[in-house]
C-alpha positions in Angstrom: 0.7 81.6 11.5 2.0 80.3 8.3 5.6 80.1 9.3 4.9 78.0 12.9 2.5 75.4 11.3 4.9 75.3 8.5 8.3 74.2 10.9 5.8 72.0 12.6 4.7 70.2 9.3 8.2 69.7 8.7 9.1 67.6 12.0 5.8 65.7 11.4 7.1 64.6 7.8 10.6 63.5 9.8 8.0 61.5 12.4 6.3 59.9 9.9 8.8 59.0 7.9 10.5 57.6 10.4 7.7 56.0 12.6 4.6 55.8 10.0 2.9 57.9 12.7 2.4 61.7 13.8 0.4 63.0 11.3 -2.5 63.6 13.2 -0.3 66.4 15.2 -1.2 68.5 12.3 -4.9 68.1 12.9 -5.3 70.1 16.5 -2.1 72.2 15.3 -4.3 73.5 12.4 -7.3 74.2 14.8 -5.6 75.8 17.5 -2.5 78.0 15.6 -4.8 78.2 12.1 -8.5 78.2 13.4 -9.9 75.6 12.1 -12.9 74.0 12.5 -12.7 70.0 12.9 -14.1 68.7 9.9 -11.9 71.5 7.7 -8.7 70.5 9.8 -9.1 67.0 9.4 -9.8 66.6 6.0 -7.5 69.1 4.6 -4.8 67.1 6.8 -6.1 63.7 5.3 -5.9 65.3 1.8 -2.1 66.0 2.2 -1.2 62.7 3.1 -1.4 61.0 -0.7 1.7 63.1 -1.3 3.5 62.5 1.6 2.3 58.7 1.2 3.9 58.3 -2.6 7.4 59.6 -1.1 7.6 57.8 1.6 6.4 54.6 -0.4 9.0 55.3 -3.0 11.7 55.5 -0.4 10.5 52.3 1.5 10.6 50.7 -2.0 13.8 51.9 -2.8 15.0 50.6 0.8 13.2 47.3 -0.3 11.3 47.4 3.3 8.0 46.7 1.8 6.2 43.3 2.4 3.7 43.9 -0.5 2.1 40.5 0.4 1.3 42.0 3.9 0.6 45.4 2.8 -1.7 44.4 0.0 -4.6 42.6 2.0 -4.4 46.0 4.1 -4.7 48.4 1.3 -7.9 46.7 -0.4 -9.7 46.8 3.0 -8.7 50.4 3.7 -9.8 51.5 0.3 -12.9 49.7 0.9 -13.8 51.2 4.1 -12.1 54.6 3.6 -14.7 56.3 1.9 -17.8 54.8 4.2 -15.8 56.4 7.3 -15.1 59.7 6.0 -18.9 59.7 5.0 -20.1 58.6 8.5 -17.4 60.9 9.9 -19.5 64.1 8.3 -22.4 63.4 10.5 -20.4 62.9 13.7 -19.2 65.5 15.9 -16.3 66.3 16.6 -15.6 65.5 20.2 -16.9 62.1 19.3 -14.3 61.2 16.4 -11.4 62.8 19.1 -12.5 60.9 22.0 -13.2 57.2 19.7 -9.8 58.2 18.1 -8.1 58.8 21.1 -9.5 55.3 22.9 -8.1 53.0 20.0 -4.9 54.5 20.0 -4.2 54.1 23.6 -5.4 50.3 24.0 -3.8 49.2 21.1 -0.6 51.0 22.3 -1.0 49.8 25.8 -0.9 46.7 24.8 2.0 46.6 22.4 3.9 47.4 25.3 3.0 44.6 27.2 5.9 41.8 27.1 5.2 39.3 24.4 6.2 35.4 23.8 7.6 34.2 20.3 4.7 32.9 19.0 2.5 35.8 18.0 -1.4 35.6 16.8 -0.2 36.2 13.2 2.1 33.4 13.4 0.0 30.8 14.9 -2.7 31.4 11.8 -2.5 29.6 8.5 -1.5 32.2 5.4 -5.4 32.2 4.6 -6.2 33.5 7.9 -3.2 36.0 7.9 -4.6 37.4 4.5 -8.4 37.9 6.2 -6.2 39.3 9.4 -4.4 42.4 7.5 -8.0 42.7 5.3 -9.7 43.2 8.4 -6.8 45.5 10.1 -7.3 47.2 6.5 -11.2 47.8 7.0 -11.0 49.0 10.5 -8.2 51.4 10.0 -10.1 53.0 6.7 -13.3 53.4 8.0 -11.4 54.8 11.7 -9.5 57.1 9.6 -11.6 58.0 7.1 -13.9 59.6 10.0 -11.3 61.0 11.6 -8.6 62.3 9.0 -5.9 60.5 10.5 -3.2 59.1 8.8 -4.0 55.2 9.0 -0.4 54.5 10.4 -1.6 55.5 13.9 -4.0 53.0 13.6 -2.4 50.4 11.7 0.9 50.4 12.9 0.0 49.5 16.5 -2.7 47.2 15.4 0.0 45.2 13.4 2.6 45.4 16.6 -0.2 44.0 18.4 -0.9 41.1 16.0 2.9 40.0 15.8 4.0 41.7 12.5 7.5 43.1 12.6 8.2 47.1 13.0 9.6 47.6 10.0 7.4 46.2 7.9 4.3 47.8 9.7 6.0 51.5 9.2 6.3 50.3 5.4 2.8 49.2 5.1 1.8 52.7 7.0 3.4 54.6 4.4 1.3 53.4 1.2 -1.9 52.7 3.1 -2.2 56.6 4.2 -2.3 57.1 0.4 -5.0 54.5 0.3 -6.8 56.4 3.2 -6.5 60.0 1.5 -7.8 59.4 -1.5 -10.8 56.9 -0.5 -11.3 59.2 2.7 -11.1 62.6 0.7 -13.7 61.9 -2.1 -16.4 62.2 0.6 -14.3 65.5 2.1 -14.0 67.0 -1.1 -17.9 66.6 -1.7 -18.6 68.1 1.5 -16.5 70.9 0.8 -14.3 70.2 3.8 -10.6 70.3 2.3 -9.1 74.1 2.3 -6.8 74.0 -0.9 -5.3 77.5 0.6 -3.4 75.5 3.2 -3.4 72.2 2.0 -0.6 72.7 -1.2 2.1 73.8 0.8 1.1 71.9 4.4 1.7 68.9 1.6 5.1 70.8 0.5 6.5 71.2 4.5 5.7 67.2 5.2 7.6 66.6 2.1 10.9 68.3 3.3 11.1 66.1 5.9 9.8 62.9 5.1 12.8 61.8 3.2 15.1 62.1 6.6 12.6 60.3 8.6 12.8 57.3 5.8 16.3 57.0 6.3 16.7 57.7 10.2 14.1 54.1 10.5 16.6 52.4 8.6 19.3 53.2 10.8 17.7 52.5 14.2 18.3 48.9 15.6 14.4 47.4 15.5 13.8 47.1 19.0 14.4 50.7 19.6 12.0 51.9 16.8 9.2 49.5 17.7 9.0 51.0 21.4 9.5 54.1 20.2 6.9 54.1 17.5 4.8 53.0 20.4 5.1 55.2 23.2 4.6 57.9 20.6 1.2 56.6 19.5 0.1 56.5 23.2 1.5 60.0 23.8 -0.6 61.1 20.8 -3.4 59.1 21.8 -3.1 60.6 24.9 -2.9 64.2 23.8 -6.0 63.7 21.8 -8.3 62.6 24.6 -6.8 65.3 27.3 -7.6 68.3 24.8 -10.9 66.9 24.0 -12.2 66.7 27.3 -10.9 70.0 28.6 
């Protein structure tokens, strides 16, 4: 089954290049085509993403897309949190994680869909209360994440959409937090034995191939286009994640 989760890796690395979302396909694609149990499949997924994250951030950088005093506040609370979710994560099941999962993605894109007026919550607050806004974006989609070996940009980039920031500079901000996530999320996998190395090198090596194109197709779509398209595909996956966990 090497070769079909391998082609599939690929287009995720495109999506989340692109989008800073779509990693988490890999986590039921690894259960159902490599038989997987939960836990395994979603820490050995979270594991690849600090690769995938470091390319992508390069390429942001290059593209000079990142907002470093937007993404910073969001990084310290994710590596705060990160490791406290994956921990907690451990004890919960697994139909749980899919189902909490599943409900945050769908209301937060839900509502980033819904038609929006100029002034946005994170431009009526002062820069103080911006900074304690993306900390506390940060801490939720750590500790989310770190449970549930998602990526953090199918957390975080809604949750920014929702809270006024602009698409491109979430996407950017997705794409050095789910660094952040891995490696504060996988110190607790790791311990628990959790990550399989087997699959994880080259699962890391397919994402690669195709996270490069997905950098360069975001900065070529007009921004209006990208942000509903980043967010009809986080309420597809959100929706996809709560259909196969309740049947």
């Amino acid at each position: 089954m090497e070769i079909p989760i391998g082609c599939i890796a690929v287009a995720v690395g495109v999506i989340t290049g692109a989008s800073g979302v779509g990693g988490i396909i890999l986590i039921p694609v690894l259960m159902v085509l490599g038989g997987m149990e939960t836990h395994q499949a979603m820490a050995t997924t979270l594991f690849s993403f600090f690769f995938l994250g470091i390319a992508a951030t390069w390429s942001y950088q290059r593209h000079g897309s990142i907002d470093w005093n937007v993404t910073i506040p969001v990084l310290a609370g994710s590596f705060i949190s990160g490791f406290a979710g994956a921990a907690a994560g451990a004890c919960l099941p697994a139909r749980f994680l899919d189902l909490l999962l599943a409900a945050i993605i769908i209301c937060s894109s839900l509502y980033a869909l819904l038609p929006t007026g100029k002034t946005t919550l994170a431009h009526r607050l002062p820069r103080r209360g911006s900074t304690l806004l993306l900390t506390g974006i940060g801490l939720f989609t750590g500790f989310v994440c770190g449970m549930t070996g998602a990526g953090g940009g199918v957390v975080s980039v809604p949750l920014m959409l929702v809270t006024g920031y602009g698409v491109l500079p979430a996407i950017a901000c997705s794409q050095v937090l789910q660094s952040v996530v891995s490696l504060s999320g996988s110190v607790s996998n790791l311990a628990n034995g959790f990550v399989d190395f087997s699959v994880a090198w080259w699962l890391t090596l397919c994402q690669l191939l195709g996270v490069l194109g997905g950098v360069r197709l975001a900065h070529r779509l007009p921004l209006d286009k990208l942000k509903r398209g980043v967010t009809w595909l986080c309420l597809a996956i959100g929706l996809f994640i709560a259909a196969r966990s309740l049947l």
